[in-house]
C-alpha positions in Angstrom: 83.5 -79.6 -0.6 82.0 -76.3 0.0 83.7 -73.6 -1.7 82.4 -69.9 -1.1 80.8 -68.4 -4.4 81.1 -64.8 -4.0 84.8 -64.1 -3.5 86.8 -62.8 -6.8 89.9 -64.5 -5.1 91.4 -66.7 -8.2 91.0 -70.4 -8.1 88.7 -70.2 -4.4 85.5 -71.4 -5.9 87.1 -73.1 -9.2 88.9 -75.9 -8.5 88.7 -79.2 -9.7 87.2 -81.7 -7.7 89.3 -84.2 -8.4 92.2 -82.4 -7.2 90.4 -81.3 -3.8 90.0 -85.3 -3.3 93.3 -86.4 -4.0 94.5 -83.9 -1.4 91.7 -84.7 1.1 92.3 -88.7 0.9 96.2 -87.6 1.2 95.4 -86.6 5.0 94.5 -89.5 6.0 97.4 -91.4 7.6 99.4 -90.4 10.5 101.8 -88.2 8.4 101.0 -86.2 4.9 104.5 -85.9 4.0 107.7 -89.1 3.9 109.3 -86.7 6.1 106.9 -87.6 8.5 106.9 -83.8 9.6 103.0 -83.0 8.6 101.0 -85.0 11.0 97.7 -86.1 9.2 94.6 -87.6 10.7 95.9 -91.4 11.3 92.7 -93.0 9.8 94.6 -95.8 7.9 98.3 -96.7 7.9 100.5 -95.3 6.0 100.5 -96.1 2.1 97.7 -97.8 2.4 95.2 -96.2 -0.2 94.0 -99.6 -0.8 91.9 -99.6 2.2 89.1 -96.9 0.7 86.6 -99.2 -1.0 83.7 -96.0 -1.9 83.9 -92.3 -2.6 80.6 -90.4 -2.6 81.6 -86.5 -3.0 80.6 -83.0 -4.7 81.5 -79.8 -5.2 79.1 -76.9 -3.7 79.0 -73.4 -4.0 77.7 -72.1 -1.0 76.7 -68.5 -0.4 78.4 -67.5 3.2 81.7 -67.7 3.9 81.3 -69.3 7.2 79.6 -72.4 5.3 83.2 -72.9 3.2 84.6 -76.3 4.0 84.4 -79.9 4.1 81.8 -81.9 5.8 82.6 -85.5 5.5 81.9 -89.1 7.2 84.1 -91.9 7.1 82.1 -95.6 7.5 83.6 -98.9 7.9 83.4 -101.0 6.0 81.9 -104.9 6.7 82.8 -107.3 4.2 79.8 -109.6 4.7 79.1 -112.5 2.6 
C-alpha cells in the first residue's frame, strides 16, 4: 500500500494496515457486497477466504502523488508433496 506522505488530508497517509488488507482481500470475489450490487474482481468464489494460504504486505509512504496506490501480485498456489 502506497499512501502519499505529504497531503494534510486526515487519515490519507495514517491508516492502519490491517484495515487497508481486510478491505483489499474483501474485493476479491465476483461481488463486494450480499447484495451482489458491487462487482469485485472474481479471483475466488464467493465466501471463500479460506482459499488465501500467504500475505506478504506493507505500508509505504511515498513522496508523489501519482505513486499512491496498490501494487500487488496474486500466485497460485501448488500444494506439492
Amino acid at each position: 500500500f502506497n499512501l502519499f506522505s505529504d497531503t494534510d488530508v486526515e487519515g490519507r497517509k495514517t491508516k492502519d494496515l490491517d484495515n487497508m488488507l481486510k478491505i483489499f482481500c474483501d474485493v476479491f470475489p465476483d461481488f463486494v457486497d450480499r447484495d451482489k450490487k458491487v462487482k469485485g474482481l472474481g479471483l475466488i468464489e464467493e465466501d471463500r477466504d479460506d482459499m488465501i494460504f500467504e500475505i506478504h504486505c506493507k505500508k509505504r509512504l511515498v513522496r508523489h502523488e501519482s505513486d499512491e496506490g496498490i501494487d500487488f501480485s496474486i500466485y497460485e498456489y501448488l500444494d506439492r508433496p
